[in-house]
C-alpha positions, 0 to 999 in steps of 0.5 A: 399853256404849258409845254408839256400839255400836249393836244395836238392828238385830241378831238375837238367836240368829242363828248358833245352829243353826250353833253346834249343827251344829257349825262350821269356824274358818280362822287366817290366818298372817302367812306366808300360810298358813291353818290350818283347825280343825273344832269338833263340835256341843256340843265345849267348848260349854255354852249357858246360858238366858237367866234365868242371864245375870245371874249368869254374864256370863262364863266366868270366873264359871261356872267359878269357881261350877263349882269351888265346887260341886265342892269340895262333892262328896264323893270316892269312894274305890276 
């Protein structure tokens, strides 16, 4: 991190119970328009504990490990 990046005064969790109510994004388009897109509570959204962080800074690393394990899973066959 660089140093002119400074957190100390931040708060840690501060939108979290509005991430859980669920929250509305507006895109503003370069013609003016905006375009509004609503997002339930928990849509696309896995919130990990913070003693996983280390191993998964990203969401690249989840879904690569993700991946891993699903090749372990045997298919069902119907």
């Amino acid at each position: 991190m660089r140093p002119e990046y400074d957190f100390s005064g931040g708060t840690r969790g501060k939108h979290f119970r509005e991430l859980q109510e669920g929250y509305r994004v507006i895109i503003y388009h370069k013609d003016g328009s905006t375009t509004e897109q609503e997002f339930e509570p928990g849509q696309n959204v896995i919130l990990l504990d913070p003693d996983l962080l280390p191993y998964f800074p990203d969401s690249e690393s989840v879904n690569q490990t993700l991946r891993s394990l699903v090749a372990l899973i045997p298919r069902k066959t119907t």
